[in-house]
N, C-alpha and C positions, 0 to 999 in steps of 0.2 A: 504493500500500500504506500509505503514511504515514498517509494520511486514515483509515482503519480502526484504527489501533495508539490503544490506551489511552493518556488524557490528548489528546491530539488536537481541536479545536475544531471548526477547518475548515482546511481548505490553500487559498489563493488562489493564481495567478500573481503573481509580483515584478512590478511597474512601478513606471514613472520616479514623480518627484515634482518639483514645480518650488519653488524661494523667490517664494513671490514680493514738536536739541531748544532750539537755544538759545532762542527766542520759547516754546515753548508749555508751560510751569508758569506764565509769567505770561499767558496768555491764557486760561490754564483757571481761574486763583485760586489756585493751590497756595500760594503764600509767604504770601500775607495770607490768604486765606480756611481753609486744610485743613492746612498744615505746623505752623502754634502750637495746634491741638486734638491736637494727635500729641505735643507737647514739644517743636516748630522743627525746620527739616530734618534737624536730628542725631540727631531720634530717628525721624522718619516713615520710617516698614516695619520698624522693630525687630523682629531673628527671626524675620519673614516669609521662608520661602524662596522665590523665582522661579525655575521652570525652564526652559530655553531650548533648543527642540529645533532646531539652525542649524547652521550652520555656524562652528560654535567659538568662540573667545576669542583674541585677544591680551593677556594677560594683564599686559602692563609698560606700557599707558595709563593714566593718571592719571586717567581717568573711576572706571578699577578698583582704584584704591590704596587700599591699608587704611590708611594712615599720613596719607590725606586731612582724617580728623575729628579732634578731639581726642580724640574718646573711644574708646579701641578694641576692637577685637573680638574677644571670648570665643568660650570655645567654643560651638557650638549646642547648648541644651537636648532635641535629638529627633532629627534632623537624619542621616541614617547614609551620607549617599552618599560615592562613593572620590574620590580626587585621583591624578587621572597625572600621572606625571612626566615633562618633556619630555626625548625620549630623548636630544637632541643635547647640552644643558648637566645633563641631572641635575637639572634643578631644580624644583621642584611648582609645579601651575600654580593653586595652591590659596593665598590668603593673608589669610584670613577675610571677605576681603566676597567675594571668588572660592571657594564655600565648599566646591564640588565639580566636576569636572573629568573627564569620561569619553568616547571616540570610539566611533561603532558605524560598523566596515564592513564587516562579513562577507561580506553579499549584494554588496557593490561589489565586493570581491576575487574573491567568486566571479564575479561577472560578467567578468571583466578589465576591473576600468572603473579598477581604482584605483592611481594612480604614487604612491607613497610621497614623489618629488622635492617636487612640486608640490601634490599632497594633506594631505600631513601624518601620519603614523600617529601621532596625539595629539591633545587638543583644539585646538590653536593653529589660529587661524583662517585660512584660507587665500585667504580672499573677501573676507572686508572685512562681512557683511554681518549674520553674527550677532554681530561686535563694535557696530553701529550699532544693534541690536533692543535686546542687554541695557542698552547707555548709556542708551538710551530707558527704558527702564521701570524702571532702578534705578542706573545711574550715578550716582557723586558729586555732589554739591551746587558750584556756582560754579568749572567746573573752564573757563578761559581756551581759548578756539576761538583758534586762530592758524594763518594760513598765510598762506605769501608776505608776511611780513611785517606783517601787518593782523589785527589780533580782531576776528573777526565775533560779541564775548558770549562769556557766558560759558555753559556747557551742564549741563543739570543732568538728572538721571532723574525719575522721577514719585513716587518711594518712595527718596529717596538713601539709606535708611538696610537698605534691605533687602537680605537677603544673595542671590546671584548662583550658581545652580548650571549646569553648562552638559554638554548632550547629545548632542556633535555630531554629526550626521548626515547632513547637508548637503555635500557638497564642488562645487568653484567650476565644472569644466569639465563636469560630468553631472547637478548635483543632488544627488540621492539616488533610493535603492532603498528601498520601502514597509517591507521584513521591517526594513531597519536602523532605520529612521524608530518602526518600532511595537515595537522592541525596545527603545530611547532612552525610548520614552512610557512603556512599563511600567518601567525601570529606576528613573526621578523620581520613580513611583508608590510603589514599594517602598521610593527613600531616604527619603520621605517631605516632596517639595516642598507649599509649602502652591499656590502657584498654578503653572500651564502657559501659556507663550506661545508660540505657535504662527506663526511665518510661513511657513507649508506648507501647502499642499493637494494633491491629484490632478490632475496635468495632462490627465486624460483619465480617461473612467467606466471603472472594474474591468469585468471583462467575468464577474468570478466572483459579480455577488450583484446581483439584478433591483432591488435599493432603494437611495436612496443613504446612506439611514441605517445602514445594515449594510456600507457598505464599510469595509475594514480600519481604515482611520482614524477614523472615529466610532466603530465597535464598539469600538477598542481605548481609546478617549477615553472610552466611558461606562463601564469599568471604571474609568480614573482619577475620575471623577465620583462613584463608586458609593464611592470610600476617600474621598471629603472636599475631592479637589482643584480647584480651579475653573478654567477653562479656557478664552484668547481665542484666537482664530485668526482669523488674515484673511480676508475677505471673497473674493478675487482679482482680480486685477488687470485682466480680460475685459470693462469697462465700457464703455461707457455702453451696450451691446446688455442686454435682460431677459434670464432664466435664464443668468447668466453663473456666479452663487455655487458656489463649489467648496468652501461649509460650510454644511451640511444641518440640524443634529438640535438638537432644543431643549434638551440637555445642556449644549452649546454655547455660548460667545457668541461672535457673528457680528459682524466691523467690518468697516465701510467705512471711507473715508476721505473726510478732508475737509480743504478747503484755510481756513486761518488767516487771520487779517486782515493778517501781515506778507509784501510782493509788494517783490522788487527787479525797480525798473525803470530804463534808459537811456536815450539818446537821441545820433542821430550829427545833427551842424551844418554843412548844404554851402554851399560859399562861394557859392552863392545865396540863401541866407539859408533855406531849408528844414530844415526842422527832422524830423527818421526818429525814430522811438521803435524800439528795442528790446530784445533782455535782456544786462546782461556785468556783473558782479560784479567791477568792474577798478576801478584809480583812471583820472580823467579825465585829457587830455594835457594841456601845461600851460596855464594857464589866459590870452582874451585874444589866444590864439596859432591861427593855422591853419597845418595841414600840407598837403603834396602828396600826393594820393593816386595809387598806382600801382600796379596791378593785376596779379598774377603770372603771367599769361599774356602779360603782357608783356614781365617782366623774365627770361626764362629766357634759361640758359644753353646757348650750342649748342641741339643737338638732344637734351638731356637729356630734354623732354618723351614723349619715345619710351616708357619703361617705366612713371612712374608718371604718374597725374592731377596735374599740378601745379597745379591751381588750387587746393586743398583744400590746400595749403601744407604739408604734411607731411615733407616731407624741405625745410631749407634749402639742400641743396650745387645742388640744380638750379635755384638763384636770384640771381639776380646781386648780391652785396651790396653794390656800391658807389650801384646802383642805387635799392637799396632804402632803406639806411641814413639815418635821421631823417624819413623819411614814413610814412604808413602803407598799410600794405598791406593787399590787398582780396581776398580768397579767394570759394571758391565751397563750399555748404554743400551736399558733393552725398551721393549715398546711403552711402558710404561711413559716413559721420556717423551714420547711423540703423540701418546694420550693424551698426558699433563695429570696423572697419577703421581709422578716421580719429578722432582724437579735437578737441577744443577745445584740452586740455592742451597737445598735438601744436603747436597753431597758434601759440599764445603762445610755446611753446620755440624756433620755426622764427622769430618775429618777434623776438623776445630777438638771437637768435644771428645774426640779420640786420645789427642795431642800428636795428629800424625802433621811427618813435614811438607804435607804436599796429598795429593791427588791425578788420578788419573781417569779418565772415562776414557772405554773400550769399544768400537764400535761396530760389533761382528757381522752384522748385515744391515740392511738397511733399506727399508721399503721405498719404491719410487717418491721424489717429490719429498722425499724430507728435509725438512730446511735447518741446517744448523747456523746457531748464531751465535759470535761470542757473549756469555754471559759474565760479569762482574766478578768478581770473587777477592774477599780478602785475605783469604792465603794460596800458595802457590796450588795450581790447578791447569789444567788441557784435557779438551777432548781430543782423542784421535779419529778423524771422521774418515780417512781411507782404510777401506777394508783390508787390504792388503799388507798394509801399514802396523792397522792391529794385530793383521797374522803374525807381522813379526817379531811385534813385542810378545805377543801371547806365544812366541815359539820358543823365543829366548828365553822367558820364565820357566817353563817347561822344561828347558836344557836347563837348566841353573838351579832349578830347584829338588835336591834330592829327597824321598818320601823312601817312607817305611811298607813292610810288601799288603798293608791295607791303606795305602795311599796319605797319609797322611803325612804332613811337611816334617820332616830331620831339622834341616835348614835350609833359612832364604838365604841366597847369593845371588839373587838377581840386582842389580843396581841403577841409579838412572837418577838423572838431576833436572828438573823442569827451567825453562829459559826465561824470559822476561817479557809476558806481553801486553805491557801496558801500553809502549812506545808505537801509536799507529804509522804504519807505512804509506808514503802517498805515491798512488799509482799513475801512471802517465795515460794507461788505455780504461779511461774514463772520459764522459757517464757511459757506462752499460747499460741496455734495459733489462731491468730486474728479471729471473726467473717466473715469480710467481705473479709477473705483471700482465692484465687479461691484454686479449688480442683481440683486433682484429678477424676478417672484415666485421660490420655492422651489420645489424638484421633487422629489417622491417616489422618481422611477425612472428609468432612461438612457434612457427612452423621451420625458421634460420631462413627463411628466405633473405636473400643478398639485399642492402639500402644502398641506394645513389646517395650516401652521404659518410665522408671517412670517419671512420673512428678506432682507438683514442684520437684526441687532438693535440695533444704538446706530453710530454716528456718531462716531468721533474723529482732530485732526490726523494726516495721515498724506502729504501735502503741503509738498515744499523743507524736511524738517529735517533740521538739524543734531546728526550724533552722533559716538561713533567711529569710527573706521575704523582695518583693520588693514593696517601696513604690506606684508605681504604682499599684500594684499589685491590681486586682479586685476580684479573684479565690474566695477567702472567705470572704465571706461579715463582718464576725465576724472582720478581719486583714487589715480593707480596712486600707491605710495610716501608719500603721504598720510596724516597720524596722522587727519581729520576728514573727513567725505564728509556734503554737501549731497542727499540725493536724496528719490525721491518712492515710494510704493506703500502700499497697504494692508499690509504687513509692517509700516514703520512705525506703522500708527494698532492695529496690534494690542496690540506691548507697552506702548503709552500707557494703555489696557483693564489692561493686566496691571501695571502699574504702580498704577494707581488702585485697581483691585479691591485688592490690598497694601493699603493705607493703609484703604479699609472693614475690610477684614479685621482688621488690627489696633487697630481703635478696638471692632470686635465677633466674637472670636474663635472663638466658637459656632456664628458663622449657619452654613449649608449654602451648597455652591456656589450653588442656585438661589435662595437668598435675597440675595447678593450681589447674584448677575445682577439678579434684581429690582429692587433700589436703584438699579442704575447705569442704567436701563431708566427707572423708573416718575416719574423726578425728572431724564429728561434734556429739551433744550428743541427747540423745530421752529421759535425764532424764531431771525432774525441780530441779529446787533448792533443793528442800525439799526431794531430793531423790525418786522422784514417776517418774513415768513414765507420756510422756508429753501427756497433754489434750487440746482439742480441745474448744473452741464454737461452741456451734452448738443452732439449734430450738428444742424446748420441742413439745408436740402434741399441746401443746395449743401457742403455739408463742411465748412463752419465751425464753431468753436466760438459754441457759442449760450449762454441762461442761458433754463431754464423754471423754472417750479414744480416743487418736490420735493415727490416723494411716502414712502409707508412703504418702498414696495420700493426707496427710494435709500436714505432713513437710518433707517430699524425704527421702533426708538420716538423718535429724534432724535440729538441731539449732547448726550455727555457733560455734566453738570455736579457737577465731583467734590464739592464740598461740600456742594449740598442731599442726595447717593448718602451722607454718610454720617450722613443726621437724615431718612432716607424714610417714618418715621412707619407707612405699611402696604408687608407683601412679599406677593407669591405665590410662595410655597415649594413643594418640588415635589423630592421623592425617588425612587430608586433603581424602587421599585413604580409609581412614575407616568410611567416612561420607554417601563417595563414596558408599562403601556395602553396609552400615545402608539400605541406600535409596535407593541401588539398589534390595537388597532382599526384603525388607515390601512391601508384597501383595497387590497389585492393585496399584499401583504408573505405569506409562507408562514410558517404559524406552528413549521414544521420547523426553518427557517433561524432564526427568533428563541430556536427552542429550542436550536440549534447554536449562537449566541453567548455564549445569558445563562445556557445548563445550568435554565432555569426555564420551567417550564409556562406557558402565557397565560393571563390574567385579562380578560375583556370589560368590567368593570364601568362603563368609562369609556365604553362607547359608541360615541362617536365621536372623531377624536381633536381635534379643536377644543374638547373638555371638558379637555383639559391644561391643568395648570393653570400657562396661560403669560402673563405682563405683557404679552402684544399678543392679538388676536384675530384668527383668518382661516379663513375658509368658502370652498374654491373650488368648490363645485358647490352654492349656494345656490337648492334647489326648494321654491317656494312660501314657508315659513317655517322657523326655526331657533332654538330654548333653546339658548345654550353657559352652561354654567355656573361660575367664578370663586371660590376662596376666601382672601380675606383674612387674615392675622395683625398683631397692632396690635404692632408691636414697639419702640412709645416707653415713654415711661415714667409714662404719664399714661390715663387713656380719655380718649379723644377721639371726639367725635360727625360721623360724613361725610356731609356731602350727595352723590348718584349723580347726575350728569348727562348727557346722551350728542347725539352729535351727527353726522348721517351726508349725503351726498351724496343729491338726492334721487327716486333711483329707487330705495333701499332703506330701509323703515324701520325707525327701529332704538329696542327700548324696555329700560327696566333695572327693576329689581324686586329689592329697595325700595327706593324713593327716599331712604331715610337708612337710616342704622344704626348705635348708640354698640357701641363694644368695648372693653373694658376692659385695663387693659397686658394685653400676653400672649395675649388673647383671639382665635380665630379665627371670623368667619363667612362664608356663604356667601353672593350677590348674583348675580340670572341676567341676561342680555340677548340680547331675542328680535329677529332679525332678519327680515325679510317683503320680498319682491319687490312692488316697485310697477312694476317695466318692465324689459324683457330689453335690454340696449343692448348686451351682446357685451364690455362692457370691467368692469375691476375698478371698485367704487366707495369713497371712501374715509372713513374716520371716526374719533373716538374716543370711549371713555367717563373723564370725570373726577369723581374722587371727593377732594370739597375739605373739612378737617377743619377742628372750631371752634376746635384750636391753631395755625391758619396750614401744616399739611401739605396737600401737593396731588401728587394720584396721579392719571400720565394711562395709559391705554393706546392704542395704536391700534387702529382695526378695519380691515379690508378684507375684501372680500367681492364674489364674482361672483354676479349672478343669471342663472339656466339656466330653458327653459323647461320642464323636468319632470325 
């Protein structure tokens, strides 16, 4: 009956929803390159609102202190959203860089999904995980990482100066429900945030709308689009497989993620003189010195191995600690670990409380797709993550360690000294795009059918940062109680997006979300550091991690680079009416349903919808030949004259028209590029068009495109 009552849109089904910094300001440029055109980090994001649709705040981290800057914080000039108060001390969780403060759970209550103990009814973060998004894209400037006694740097946001509203919607043991998640998106709409960051998508296709541009969460994001607000969202985390993207619509921006040039690495030293590389964020044992190694299957107590796995060293009482005391011990790194049953944390605590010198994780197999990450540790500690690698430790032990004829240890002689790796290394063949970062192409429908529209769209850190975390936080068992959490997903490279896009923003308060997008897009790069062109993660045949060639469907138009984003010379701009076409030409959309979202009649003008006017190009059913057509706005301050160049893989060809064209500040023109089948080969082919101005602006886009034989 609902669906029929005036005011009514559409009624969907609730479903789930899933979540899915110290190094990277200076790996993007921010302090030398983008912070002193802003006024210095103290003023970079000024009166920018960020919105954070997550899993709350903890409000009393020092990433989020107002009393951080010298200069502080007034009221907002525009700015209307509420501050709740936390119901246990009374006190606002609002304190001008925290500028707003609201929890959505209705649907979670209604569901019985939601414990007030462990949930929170208030913003306070109960995860850990939308404390680490907002650090990232608007956290304080130079605020000291410390743990376990060690600063791992210092952390800073992408926009420190910009103010923090927060939505939560997100809680730790379910997620979220879509109705709370798109009641948080419209609430930021109406307080009037300037930008949306998004670490949420659909864990699975709605089953209420045949497109995926019209599911609740796009539809309800190009309302926010439609009032001015620009909007990142992550990519998903369902990589390195194609059509994994769990964000669709060219409204949008779409990030992957990618890994940095800074990698901590270790290494364990067997008194064979063998040298094991692997990862542990520990200090070294002391140096010059070797220990005894001794294995926890062998040191148990009694028959205590009965209840739990004791090699995974998790519990210390079922380990004999006279045995263990000032060696190091050797665990096994079994599935527990890749549940989240067994932590790292766990191991260190158990080796602490032992009085051993040190640790080892063993890592005898290893199910595809398992992601190891260095975790923290205040005494010496590595995992060993090549199998091979373990075999040899576990061979050497074995040779060294003599037993009685029922197997039991005589003596350890194995020995072995852990190295130092606190000290990160910085790589030259960086950014990579992440492993577990989704792919490419796009899909129109829950059916995968191929979209005329690219996605991801940009490329940023989103790999081992450093941000806050909230003590409550339970997310990573590695960071329980932990004010700072090290970890990895396209959540992270989204508020980096939403931090940056801040700082365009406020150096050009006028543009439109889709002129933004444009800048961070049309002026991002495809090379690495080192001059190559960028590589991907990807699976070998045999389940290794491998390194290929990146393509658009790994990182859109490329990896971020914030300071040419805010001098991009031309945008393709693109309003509320051109979303309108997008949606209204792409095949098989029912113009019923578009008229249920947007209350607006369709318009064909645009044709097809690879005429959107979008900073990448893509045609997936390229027959015979194809005009998409592009328009430009010269948003410098100068006419500037552009040479059109273009360049494609070659079984399609690709031409552009005109080959220049001067436009004066302000000015908009239009430039088409005809694509034509030279040979059906079954896969995408890839390309771009660059248009390079006679003030030193350079505008690339990507092409791809499938050719069909009819």
């Amino acid at each position: 009956m609902l669906r029929r009552s005036p005011g009514v849109k559409s009624v969907s089904r609730d479903w789930k929803v899933r979540k899915l910094t110290t190094h990277t300001p200076q790996f993007l440029g921010l302090p030398t390159d983008v912070w002193p055109t802003g006024g210095g980090y103290d003023r970079a994001g000024e009166d920018i609102v960020i919105g954070f649709i997550d899993s709350g705040i903890f409000p009393h981290h020092p990433s989020f202190a107002s009393h951080h800057t010298s200069v502080p914080y007034g009221p907002h000039p525009s700015y209307k959203g509420k501050c709740e108060d936390d119901p246990r001390t009374k006190l606002s969780f609002c304190n001008g860089k925290i500028i707003g403060a609201q929890h959505f759970a209705e649907a979670a209550k209604a569901a019985g999904a939601f414990n007030p103990d462990v949930d929170f009814a208030s913003p306070m973060d109960g995860d850990g995980h939308g404390s680490h998004t907002a650090a990232i894209a608007a956290g304080n400037n130079g605020v000291p990482v410390r743990m376990h006694g060690y600063e791992f740097g210092k952390a800073s946001g992408m926009a420190p100066r910009a103010r923090i509203a927060v939505y939560k919607a997100l809680y730790r043991l379910f997620g979220g429900f879509v109705s709370d998640v798109v009641a948080a998106i419209d609430q930021a709409v109406h307080d009037g945030v300037d930008i949306l960051s998004l670490s949420v998508g659909p864990n699975s296709p709605p089953t209420t709308t045949k497109t995926t541009f019209l599911n609740p969460f796009d539809a309800t994001l190009l309302g926010a689009v439609k009032a001015g607000v620009f909007v990142a969202q992550a990519a998903g985390n369902g990589g390195p497989f194609p059509k994994t993207l769990v964000s669709y619509s060219p409204w949008i921006t779409t990030v992957a993620a990618a890994i940095d040039d800074r990698r901590y690495k270790n290494h364990l030293t067997l008194g064979n003189g063998k040298m094991l590389a692997g990862i542990g964020l520990s200090p070294s044992t002391r140096p010059h010195r070797s220990y005894k190694m001794v294995s926890a299957n062998d040191v148990l107590l009694g028959s205590s191995g009965v209840r739990y796995n004791p090699s995974d060293c998790q519990k210390p009482e079922v380990l004999n600690k006279k045995l263990v005391e000032g060696n190091i011990l050797l665990c096994g790194y079994s599935f527990n670990f890749v549940a989240g049953s067994a932590s790292i944390k766990k191991v260190a605590e158990t080796a602490r409380h032992l009085g051993a010198a040190g640790f080892v994780l063993v890592v005898e197999n290893v199910s595809p797709g398992t992601k190891f990450d260095p975790v923290p540790s205040g005494i010496p500690g590595i995992l060993i993550t090549d199998v091979s690698k373990s075999m040899d430790l576990i061979d050497y032990y074995n040779v060294t360690t003599s037993r009685d004829w029922m197997g039991r240890v005589k003596s350890f002689k194995a020995e072995g000294s852990i190295g130092d790796g606190l000290e990160p290394i910085l790589h030259k063949s960086a950014p990579e795009v992440a492993l577990f970062s989704a792919r490419g192409p796009n899909t129109k429908d829950f059916s995968f059918q191929d979209a005329d529209l690219l996605k991801p769209d940009i490329l940023a850190p989103g790999s081992l940062i450093w941000s806050a975390w909230s003590q409550n936080g339970t997310d990573e068992a590695n960071y329980v109680g932990e004010g700072f959490a090290l970890i990895s997903g396209t959540s992270m490279a989204a508020p980096h997006i939403a931090g940056i896009a801040a700082l365009v923003k406020q150096k050009h308060p006028q543009w439109s979300p889709a002129a933004i997008k444009s800048a961070l897009m049309t002026t991002s790069t495809v090379m690495d550091r080192a001059g190559r062109p960028l590589q991907a993660q990807q699976y070998s045949e045999t389940e290794t991690m491998t390194l290929v060639k990146a393509t658009p469907f790994d990182y859109g138009s490329g990896h971020v680079n914030p300071s040419a984003a805010l001098d991009p010379g031309l945008v393709f701009d693109a309003g509320y009416e051109d979303y309108l076409g997008f949606l209204c030409t792409t095949p098989g959309i029912n113009a019923h349903e578009i008229r249920n979202f947007t209350n607006t009649p369709c318009n064909y003008r645009m044709r097809h919808p690879s005429n959107f006017n979008s900073p990448s190009i893509a045609v997936s059913h390229l027959v015979r030949t194809q005009t998409v057509t592009r328009r430009v706005t010269n948003v410098a301050e100068e006419e500037e004259t552009y040479t059109i160049t273009s360049r494609m893989e070659p079984s399609i060809a690709i031409e552009v028209s005109p080959p220049a064209m001067t436009l004066r500040a302000g000015a908009s023109r239009e430039f088409s590029v005809t694509l034509t089948v030279r040979s059906v080969t079954g896969a995408y082919s890839f390309g771009e068009v660059t248009l390079k101005g006679s003030r030193g602006h350079k505008v690339s886009l990507p092409v791809v495109a499938l050719g069909q034989k009819r």
